[in-house]
C-alpha positions as CSV (number, residue, x, y, z in Angstrom):
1,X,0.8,19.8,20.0
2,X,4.0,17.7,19.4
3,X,4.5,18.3,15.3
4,X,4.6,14.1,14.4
5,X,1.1,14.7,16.4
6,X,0.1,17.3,13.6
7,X,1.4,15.4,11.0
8,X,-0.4,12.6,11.7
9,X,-3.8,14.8,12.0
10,X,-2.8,16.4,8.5
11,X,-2.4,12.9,6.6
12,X,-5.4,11.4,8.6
13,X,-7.8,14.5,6.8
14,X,-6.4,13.4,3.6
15,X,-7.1,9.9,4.2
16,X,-10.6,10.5,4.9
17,X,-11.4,12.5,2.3
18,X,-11.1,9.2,-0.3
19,X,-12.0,6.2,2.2
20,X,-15.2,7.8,2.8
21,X,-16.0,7.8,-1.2
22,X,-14.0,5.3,-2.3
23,X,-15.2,4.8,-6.3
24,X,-13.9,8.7,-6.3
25,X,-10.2,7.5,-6.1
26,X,-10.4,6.2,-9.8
27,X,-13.4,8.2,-11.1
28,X,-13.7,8.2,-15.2
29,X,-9.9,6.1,-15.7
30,X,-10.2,2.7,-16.3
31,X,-8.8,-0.1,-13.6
32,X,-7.8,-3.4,-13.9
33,X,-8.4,-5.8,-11.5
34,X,-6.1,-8.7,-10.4
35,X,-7.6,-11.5,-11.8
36,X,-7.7,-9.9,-15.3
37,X,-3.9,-8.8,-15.1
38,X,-3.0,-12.8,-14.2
39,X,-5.6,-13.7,-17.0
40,X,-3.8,-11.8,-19.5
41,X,-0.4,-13.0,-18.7
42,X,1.7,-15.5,-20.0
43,X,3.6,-18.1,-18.0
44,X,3.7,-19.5,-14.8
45,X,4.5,-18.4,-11.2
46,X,8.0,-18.7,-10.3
47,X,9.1,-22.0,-8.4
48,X,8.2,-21.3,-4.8
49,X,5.8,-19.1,-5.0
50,X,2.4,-18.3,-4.6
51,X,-0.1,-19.0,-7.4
52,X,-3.0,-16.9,-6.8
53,X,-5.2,-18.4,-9.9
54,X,-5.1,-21.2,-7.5
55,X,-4.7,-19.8,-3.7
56,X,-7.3,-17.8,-1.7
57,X,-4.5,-14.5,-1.9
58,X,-5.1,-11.1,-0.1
59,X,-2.4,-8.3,0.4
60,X,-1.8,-6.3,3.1
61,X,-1.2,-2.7,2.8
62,X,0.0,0.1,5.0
63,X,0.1,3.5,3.9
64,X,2.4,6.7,5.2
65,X,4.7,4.2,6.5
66,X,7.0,3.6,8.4
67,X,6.4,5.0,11.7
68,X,6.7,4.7,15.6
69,X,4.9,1.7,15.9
70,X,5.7,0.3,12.4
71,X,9.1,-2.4,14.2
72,X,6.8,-3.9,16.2
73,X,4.4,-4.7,13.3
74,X,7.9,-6.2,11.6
75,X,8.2,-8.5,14.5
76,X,4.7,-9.5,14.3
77,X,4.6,-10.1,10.6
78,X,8.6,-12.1,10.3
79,X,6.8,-14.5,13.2
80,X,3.8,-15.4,11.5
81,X,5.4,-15.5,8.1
82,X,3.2,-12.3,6.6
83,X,4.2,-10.8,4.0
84,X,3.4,-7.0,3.3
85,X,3.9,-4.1,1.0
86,X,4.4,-1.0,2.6
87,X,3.8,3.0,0.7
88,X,6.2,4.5,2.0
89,X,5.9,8.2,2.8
90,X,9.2,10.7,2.4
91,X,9.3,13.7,4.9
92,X,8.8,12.6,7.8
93,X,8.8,9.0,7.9
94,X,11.5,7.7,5.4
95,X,14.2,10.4,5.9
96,X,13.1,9.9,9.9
97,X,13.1,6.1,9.9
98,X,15.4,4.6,7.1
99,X,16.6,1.7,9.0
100,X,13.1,0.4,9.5
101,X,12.3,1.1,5.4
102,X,15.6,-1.2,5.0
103,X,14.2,-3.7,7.1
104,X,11.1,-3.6,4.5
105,X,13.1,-5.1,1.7
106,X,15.7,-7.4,4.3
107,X,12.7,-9.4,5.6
108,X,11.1,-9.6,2.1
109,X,8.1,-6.9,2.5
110,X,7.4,-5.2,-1.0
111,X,8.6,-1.3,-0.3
112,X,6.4,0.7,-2.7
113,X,6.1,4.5,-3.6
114,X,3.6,7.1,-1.2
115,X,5.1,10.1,-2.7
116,X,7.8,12.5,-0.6
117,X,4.5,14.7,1.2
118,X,0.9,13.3,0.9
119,X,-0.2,16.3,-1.2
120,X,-3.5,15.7,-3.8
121,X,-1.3,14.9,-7.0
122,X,-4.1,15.6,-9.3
123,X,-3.8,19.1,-8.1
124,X,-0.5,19.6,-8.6
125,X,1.6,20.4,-12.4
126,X,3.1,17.6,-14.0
127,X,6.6,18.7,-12.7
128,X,5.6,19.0,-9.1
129,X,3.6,15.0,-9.8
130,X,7.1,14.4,-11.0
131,X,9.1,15.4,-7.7
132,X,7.1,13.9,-5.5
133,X,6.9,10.7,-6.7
134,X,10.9,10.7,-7.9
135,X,12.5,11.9,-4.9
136,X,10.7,9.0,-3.0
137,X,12.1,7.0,-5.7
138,X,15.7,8.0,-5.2
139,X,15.7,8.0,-1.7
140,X,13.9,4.3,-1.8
141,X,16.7,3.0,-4.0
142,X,19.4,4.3,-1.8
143,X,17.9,2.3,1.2
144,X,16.9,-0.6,-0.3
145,X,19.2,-1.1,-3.6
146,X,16.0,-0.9,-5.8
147,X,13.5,1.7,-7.3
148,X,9.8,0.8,-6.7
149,X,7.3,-0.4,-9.3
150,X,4.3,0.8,-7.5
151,X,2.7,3.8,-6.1
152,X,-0.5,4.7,-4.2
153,X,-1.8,8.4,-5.1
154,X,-2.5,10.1,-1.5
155,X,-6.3,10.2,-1.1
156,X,-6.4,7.5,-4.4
157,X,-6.9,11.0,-6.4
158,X,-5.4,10.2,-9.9
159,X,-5.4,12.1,-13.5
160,X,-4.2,11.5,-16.8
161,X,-1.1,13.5,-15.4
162,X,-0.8,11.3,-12.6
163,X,-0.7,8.2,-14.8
164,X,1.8,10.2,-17.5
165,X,4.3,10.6,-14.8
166,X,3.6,7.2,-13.3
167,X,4.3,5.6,-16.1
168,X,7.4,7.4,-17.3
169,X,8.9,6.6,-13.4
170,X,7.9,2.8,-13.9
171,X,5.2,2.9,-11.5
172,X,1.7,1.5,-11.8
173,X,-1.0,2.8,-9.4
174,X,-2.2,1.0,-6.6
175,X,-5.8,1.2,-5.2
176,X,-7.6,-1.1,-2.5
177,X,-10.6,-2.7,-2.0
178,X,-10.6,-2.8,1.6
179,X,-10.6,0.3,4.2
180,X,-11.2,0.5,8.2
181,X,-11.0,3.9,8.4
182,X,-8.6,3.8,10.9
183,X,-7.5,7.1,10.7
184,X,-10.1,8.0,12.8
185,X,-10.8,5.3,15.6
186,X,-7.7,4.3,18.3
187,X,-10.4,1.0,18.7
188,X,-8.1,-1.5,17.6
189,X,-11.5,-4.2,18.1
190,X,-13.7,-1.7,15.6
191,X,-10.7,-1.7,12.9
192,X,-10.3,-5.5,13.0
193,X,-14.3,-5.8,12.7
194,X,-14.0,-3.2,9.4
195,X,-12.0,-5.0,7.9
196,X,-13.1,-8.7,8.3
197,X,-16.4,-7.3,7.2
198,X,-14.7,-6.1,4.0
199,X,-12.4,-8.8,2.6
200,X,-12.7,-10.8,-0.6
201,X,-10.8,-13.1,-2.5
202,X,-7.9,-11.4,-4.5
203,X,-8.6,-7.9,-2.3
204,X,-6.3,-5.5,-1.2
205,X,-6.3,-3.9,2.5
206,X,-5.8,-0.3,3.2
207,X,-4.1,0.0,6.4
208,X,-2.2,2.5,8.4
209,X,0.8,1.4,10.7
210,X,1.2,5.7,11.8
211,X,-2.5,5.1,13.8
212,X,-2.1,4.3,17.6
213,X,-5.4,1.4,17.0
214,X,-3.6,-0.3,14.0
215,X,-0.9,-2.4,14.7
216,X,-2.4,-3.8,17.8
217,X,-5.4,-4.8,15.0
218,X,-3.3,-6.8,13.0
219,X,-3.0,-9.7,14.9
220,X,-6.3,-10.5,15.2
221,X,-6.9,-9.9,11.5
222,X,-4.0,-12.4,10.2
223,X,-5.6,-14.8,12.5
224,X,-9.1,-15.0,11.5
225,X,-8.1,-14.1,8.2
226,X,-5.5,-17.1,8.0
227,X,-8.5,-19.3,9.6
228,X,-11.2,-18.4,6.2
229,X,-8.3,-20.0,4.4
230,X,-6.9,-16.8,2.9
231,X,-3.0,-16.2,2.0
232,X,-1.3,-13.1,2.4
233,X,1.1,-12.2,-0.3
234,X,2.4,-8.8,-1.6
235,X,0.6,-6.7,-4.1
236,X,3.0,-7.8,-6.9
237,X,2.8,-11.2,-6.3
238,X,-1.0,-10.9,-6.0
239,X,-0.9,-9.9,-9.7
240,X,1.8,-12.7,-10.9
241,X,2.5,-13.9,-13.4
242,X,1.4,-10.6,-14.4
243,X,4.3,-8.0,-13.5
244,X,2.8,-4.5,-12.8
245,X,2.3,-2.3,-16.1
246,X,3.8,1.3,-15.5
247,X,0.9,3.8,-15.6
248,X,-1.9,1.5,-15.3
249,X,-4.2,1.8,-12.0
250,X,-4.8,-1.8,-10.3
251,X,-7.9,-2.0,-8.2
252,X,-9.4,-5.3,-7.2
């Protein structure tokens, strides 16, 4: 077996460990959703922008990104005018595929923080949390010019040394409220039908552009979700005027 082939089988097991119990990614730590982060903030949305007090928002997620499929989601998403935010994964993916990460922030995707090797961080010391989630950081900033402000925990497994270390790296914790388990179905029609099923107003989708049945999904979701009347933004615009809070977990 080719070892991107293993690699993909390795991060789909850790993927299904948490989409099959989700409400286990945050267990006992308190989440806020988007519509109290806005609530709580002071201001307005900047000029141009999408207010999602007022809009019908969603964001689009992909996880473990980027991989060999992941340019021809980018072509997709610059012609329909979709934005995304992509957690990017380190070995294997971003040191593999760095001209597509830069592409990310060039066509105004939100590049966010998957750790450098999918591992369980609430299993790991807080200097090993550390490493993972700071090389990604460093290597993200030399791409892109700028250090992330969010993460995704692999599996959504989080601790209070998770959030310790999150916070001192300037990263808040992402969660979702939407899965298609699509790590373990190449039926591009079955992960559309997840996920429609799923959305809500102000929800976040849990993809994975790495899985041979995602990308071709996309387009149909975008479509039927852009016919309910729903806008796709990025996870930080989602929560704006609110700016992400270092540490804290967002879950919608």
């Amino acid at each position: 077996m080719p070892a991107t082939r293993r690699k993909a089988r390795r991060i789909a097991t850790a993927a299904a460990l948490v989409t099959l119990v989700p409400g286990l990614a945050a267990c006992g730590m308190d989440t806020t959703a988007p519509a109290t982060a806005r609530g709580k903030a002071k201001g307005e949305v900047a000029p141009g922008t999408v207010d999602c007090e007022k809009a019908k928002c969603i964001a689009l997620t992909f996880d473990s990104s980027p991989g060999v499929k992941t340019p021809q989601l980018l072509d997709y998403l610059k012609k329909e005018k979709v934005p995304a935010t992509f957690f990017v994964l380190g070995k294997n993916h971003l040191d593999r595929w760095p001209k597509v990460v830069k592409r990310f922030a060039d066509e105004g995707h939100e590049v966010a923080n998957h750790t450098w090797t999918h591992p369980r961080l609430d299993k790991l010391k807080k200097s090993e949390i550390r490493e993972e989630l700071e090389k990604t950081q460093i290597e993200l900033e030399k791409i892109t010019g700028q250090k992330p402000t969010l993460m995704r925990p692999p599996q959504g497994r989080i601790n209070d040394d998770v959030t310790e270390v999150s916070k001192d790296l300037g990263l808040a914790q992402i969660l979702w409220s939407t899965t298609a388990k699509d790590y373990a179905t190449t039926d591009s029609e079955l992960i559309k039908e997840r996920t429609l099923k799923q959305v809500k107003k102000d929800g976040i989708i849990l993809l994975h552009d790495i899985y041979d049945g995602t990308v071709p999904a996309v387009p149909g979701i975008v479509t039927e979700l852009k016919k309910r009347g729903y806008t796709f933004v990025t996870v930080s615009q989602l929560l704006a005027p609110a700016k992400a809070n270092p540490g804290e977990i967002y879950r919608p």
